[in-house]
N, C-alpha and C positions, 0 to 999 in steps of 0.2 A: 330545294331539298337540302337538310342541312346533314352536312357527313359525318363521319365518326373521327375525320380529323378536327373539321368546326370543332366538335363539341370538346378533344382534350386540350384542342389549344386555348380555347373560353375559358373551360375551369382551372389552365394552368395560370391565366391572366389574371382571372377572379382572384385565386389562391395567393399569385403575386401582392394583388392591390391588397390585398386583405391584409398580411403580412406588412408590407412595405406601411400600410395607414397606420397600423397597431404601434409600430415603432415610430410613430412621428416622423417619417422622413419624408423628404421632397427628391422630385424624380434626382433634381441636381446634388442631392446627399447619396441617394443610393447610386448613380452615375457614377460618382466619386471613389465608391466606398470597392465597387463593382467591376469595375472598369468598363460597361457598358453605356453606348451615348444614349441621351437623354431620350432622342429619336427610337431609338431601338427597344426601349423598354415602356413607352407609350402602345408601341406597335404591340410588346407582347401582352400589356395590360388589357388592351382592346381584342384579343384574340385573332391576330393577322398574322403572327410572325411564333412559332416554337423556336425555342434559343438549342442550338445542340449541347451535348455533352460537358464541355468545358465550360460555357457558357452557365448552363445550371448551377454546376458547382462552384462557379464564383458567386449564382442569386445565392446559393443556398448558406454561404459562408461569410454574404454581405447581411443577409436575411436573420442569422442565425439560428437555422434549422434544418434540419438533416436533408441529404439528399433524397433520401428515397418518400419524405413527410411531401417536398416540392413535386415530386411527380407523381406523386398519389394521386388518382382522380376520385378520388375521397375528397367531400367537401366536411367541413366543420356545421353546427346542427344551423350554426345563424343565414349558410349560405344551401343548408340540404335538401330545401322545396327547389331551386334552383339547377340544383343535378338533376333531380330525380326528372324534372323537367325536360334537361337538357338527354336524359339519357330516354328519354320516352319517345314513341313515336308520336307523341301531340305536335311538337313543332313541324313535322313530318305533313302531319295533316292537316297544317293547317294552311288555306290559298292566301299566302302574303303576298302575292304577287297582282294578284288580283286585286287586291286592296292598296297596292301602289308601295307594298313595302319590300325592301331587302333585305335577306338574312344576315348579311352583314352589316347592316347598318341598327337592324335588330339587335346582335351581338355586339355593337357598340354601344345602346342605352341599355344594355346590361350592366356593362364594362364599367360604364361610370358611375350606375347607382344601384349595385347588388340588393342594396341591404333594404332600400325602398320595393325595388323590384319584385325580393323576397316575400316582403309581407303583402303586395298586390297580388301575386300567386299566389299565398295563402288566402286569400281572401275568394279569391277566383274558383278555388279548391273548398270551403267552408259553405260557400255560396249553393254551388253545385248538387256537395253531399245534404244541403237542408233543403233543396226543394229535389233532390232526387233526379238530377240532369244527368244525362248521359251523354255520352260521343255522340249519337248520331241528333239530339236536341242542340248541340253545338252547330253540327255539318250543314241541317237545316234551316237552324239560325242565319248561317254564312250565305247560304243558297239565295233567303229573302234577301237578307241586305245589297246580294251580286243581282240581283233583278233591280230592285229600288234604284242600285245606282244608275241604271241605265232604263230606267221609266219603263222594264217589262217589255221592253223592244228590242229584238236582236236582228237587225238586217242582213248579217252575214247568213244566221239560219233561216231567211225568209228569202232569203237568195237561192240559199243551196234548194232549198223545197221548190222552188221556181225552175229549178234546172233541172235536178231530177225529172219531175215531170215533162220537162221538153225535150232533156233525151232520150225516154223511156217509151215517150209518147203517151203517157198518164192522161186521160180528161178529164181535166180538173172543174167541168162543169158540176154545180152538187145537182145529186149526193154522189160523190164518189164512190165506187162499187168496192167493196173487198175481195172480188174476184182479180180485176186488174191488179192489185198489191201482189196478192197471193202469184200473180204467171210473173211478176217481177223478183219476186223472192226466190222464186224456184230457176226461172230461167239466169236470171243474174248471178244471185249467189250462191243458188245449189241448196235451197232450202228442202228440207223436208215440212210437209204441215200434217199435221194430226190431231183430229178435231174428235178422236174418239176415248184414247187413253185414259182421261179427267174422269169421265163418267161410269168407267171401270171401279174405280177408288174413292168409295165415299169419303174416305178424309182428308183430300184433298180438291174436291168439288171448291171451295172456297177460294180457289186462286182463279183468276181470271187464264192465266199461259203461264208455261214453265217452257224456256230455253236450255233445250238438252246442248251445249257445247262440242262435246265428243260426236255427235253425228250431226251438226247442226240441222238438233231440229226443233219445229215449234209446235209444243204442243199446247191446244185450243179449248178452251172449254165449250162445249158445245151449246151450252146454253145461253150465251151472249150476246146480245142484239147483232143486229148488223152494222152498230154505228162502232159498238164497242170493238167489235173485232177489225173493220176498216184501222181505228186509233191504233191496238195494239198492232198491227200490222204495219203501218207507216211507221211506226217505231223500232222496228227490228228492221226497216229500211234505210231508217236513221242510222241507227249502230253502224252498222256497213258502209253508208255512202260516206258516212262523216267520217268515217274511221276512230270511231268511242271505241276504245278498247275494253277497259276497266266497266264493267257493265254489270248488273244484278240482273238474276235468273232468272228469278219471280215478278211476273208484273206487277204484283197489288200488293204484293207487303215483303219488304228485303230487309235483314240484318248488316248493317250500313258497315261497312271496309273502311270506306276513304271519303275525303271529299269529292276527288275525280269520280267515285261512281254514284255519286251525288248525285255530281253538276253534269255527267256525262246524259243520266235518266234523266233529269230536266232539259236539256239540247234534244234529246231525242224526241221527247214528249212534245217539246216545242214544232221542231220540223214537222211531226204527224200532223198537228194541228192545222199546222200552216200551208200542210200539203190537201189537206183534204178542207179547208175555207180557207180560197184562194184572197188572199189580203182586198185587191181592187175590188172582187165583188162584194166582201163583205162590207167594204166601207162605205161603198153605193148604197146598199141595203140600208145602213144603221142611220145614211145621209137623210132619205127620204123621211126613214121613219121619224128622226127628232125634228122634223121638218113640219110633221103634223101640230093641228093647232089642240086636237084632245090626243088626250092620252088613248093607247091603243094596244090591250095588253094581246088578244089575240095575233095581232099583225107581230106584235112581236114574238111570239110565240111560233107561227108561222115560218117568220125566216131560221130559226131555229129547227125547225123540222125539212125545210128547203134543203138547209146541209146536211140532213142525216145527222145532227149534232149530239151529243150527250147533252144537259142542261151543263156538267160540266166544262166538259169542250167546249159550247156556246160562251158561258160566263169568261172562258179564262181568255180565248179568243179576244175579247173584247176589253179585258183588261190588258192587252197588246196592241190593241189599235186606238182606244180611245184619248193616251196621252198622246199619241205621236200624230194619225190623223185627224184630231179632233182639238187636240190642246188640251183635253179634258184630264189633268197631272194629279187631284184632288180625288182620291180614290178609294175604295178598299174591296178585298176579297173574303169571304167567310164558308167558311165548307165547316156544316156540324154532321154530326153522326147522331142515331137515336135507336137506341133498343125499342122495339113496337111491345116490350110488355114493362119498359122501363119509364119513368119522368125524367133521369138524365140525360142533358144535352152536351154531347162533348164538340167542341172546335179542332178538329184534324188537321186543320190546314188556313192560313191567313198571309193576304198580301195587303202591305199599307204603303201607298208611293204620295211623296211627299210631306207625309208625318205619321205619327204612331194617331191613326183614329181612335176613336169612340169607343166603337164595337172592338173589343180585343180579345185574345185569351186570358181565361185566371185561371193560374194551378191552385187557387186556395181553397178550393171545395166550394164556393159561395155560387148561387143559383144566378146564370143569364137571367134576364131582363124577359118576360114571358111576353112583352109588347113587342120586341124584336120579329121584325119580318121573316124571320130566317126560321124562328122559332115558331110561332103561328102557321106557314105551311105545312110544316111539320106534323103537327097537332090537329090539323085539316085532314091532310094526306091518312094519319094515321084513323082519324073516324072514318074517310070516305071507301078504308079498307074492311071494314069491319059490316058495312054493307055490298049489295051485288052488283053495286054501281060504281065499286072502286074503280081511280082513277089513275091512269099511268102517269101524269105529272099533277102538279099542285101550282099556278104563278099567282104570285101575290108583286103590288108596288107598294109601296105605303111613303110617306113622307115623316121620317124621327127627328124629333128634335127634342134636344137633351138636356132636361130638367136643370142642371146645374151650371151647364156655360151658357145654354141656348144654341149650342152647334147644331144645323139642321141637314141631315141628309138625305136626298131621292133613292131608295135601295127596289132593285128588284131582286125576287128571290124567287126559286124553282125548288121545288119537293120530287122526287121520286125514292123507288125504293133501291135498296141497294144491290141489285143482283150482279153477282150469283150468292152472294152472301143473305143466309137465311135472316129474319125476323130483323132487319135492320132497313131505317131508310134515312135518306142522307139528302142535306138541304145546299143549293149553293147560293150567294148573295153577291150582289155588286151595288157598291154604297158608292154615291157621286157628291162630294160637297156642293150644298144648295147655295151657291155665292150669285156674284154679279156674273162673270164669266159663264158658268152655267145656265143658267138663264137667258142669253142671248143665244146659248147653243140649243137650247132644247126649249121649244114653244112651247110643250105642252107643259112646264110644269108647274102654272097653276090650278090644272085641269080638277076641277071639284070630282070627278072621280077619284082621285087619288085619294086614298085614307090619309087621314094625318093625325100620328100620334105622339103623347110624351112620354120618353123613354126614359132608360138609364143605364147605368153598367151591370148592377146586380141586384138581388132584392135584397139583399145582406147593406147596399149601401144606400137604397134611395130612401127619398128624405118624404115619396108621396104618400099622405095618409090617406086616402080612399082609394083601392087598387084592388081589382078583383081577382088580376091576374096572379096577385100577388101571393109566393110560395114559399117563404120565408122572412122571418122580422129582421127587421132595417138593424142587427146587430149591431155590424160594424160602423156607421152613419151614432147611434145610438152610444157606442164608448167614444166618439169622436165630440160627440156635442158633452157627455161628463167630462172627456181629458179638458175642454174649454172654458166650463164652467169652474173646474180645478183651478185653474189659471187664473182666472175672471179674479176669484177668490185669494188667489195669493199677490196679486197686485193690489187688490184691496187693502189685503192687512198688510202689506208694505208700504201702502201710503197714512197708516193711520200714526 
């Protein structure tokens, strides 16, 4: 965290260097001129060292400018994206620690190159206000990248979930009950639960739990499966055992603080998981299954109901064990959202370990790829509601492989709806790159059941002309082949 001394003593540094460059001088001219040693005045350039009193007023009379100009924490407009920076809480929140960096060492490639610095935060800032980013699109930015680094496997929190349960005496045989959570919540921490409150207040029916702080208590929406309520429950066991302090109230949708209460809801969410699909059994389960010589969407679908899982819960699970016990490091996650009287598909939520996939988010208005699996349950899901044979889940597998590099991925994807959230239902996906490696892992996956299709990123950029699925013209693809042809053109008449 960086303090409110960091920050005068940085911009008293900057203000120095700034000053001291304008006039052509070297440390050993203004040392001279100063009477300060060379050592001393590098210290204050880098922001280490505030000179006192005396000291100022020799910079400010070697410097040529007033004393009270030198200790303004007023910056000049070339260095004032820089303050404004510095006086913000963004450095505050942002995990450099995490990322292997230090605040002071931070505040030393400031030190040296403001004015580069400058226009990289301006740029950072320009970036932001034209696609309409916010703090918490930053926090969750951070969050992926702090999973990635570490392949989506945290064995300290697969630890602590292991213990828990053996001191608590938890049976972590699935499905795990929500009643067990619930005598631990209360006998342990002194919880209150109330599973009636929610359904007093229709405008609030929408949230899954609300954590009352002042009397800790947990209120429930009563409408929630029993797998959903076991997760949020192991989660408020999380807060506690782990000691998260910094926490959000709401389960299913929080106006984001910090990154701590980020990363705190993702730790917590992790332990739930972890506590209610015990790691060894699940990886026994997934052993057998990629062990089969066909494909086997029920069985898989099966273990999945074994643990009382959410299709959620199930997918993310497995995006936690399959780089670490499996080796399987070539991945991605996709969770879309779908109004049931809408055709738009939004992306909520994506994990990519070991490279930025295929399938990604676009903020630029242009239409998912309608071949995509994730999207096709969807659209399933949504007819088989509309008759009296609707269905609680949607599994689709398909095999993508993508128009333009030929990258080929195995994705499985699950559709349900999104309760307790009305007229909404939401898709999750797990995309395995189709390499050498996978393929020794998983026997089945030449299985001619599996659909196999050609995909793309968007119908704004694919290039396929016969496409049924298809919900918008290849626009962007279409000014990419004119800016070529431009070109084509101007090398032409430059050689003539």
């Amino acid at each position: 965290m960086i303090t409110s001394d960091q920050t005068i003593r940085l911009i008293f540094g900057l203000k120095m260097r700034q000053l001291r460059q304008e006039k052509g001088l070297s440390f050993a001219a203004l040392s001279q001129t100063s009477g300060l040693s060379v050592s001393y005045l590098n210290e204050i350039e880098k922001g280490k060292k505030y000179p006192k009193a005396d000291k100022i007023l020799a910079l400010s009379q070697a410097l040529e400018v007033e004393y009270d100009q030198l200790v303004s924490i007023q910056l000049d407009k070339k260095l004032a994206p820089i303050s404004d920076l510095l006086n913000s809480e963004f450095l505050n929140n942002i995990p450099l620690t995490m990322f292997g960096l230090e605040i002071n060492k931070l505040i030393e490639m400031i030190a040296k190159a403001p004015v580069k610095v400058n226009a990289f935060i301006s740029t950072l800032i320009k970036l932001a206000r034209s696609y309409e980013m916010q703090s918490d699109d930053f926090f969750f930015s951070a969050l992926r990248s702090y999973q990635e680094m570490h392949d989506n496997y945290f064995p300290e929190l697969e630890a602590a979930a292991k213990q828990f349960a053996k001191k608590y005496k938890i049976d972590v045989r699935p499905p795990v009950l929500p009643d067990q959570l619930i005598h631990a919540l209360k006998e342990v921490y002194g919880y209150t639960i109330d599973e009636q409150a929610l359904s007093q207040r229709p405008l609030l029916q929408g949230f899954r739990a609300i954590y009352n702080p002042e009397k800790n208590k947990l209120i429930i929406n009563d409408s929630l499966s029993s797998n959903q309520k076991a997760f949020l429950l192991g989660k408020e066991i999380a807060f506690n055992y782990l000691g998260l302090q910094e926490r959000p109230i709401l389960s299913n949708s929080f106006t984001v603080k910090s990154f701590d209460e980020v990363l705190n809801h993702f730790k917590a969410s992790y332990f739930s998981v972890a506590l209610l699909m015990n790691e060894q059994m699940v990886v026994a389960d997934m052993k057998a299954l990629f062990g089969q010589k066909q494909w086997d969407s029920e069985r898989f679908m099966d273990i999945m109901y074994k643990y009382a899982a959410s299709p959620e819960m199930f997918i993310q699970r497995l995006t936690n064990l399959l780089p670490k016990r499996f080796g399987i490091k070539q991945l991605f996650f996709l969770r879309f959202n779908n109004q049931t009287d809408s055709h738009r598909f939004h992306i909520t939520k994506e994990l990519h370990l070991s490279r930025l996939h295929d399938p990604h988010k676009n903020e630029l208005s242009e239409h998912y790829c309608r071949r995509w699996v994730s999207i096709r349950v969807l659209n399933e899901l949504k007819a088989a509601q509309k008759t009296r044979l609707g269905r609680k889940h949607v599994m689709k597998t398909q095999r993508s492989r993508y128009i333009e590099n030929g990258n080929e991925y195995i994705c499985f994807a699950i559709g349900r709806s999104n309760s307790p959230t009305p007229n909404t239902n939401v898709s999750v996906t797990l995309g395995l790159v189709l390499d050498k490696r996978l393929k020794k892992k998983l026997r089945f996956w030449n299985d001619d059941k599996i659909v196999r299709k050609e995909v793309n990123e968007t119908c704004e950029r694919c290039t396929l002309a016969k496409c049924a699925e298809r919900v918008a013209p290849p626009s962007v693809y279409e000014a990419q082949r004119t800016q070529e042809k431009i070109e084509t053109a101007l090398a032409e008449l430059m050689q003539e």
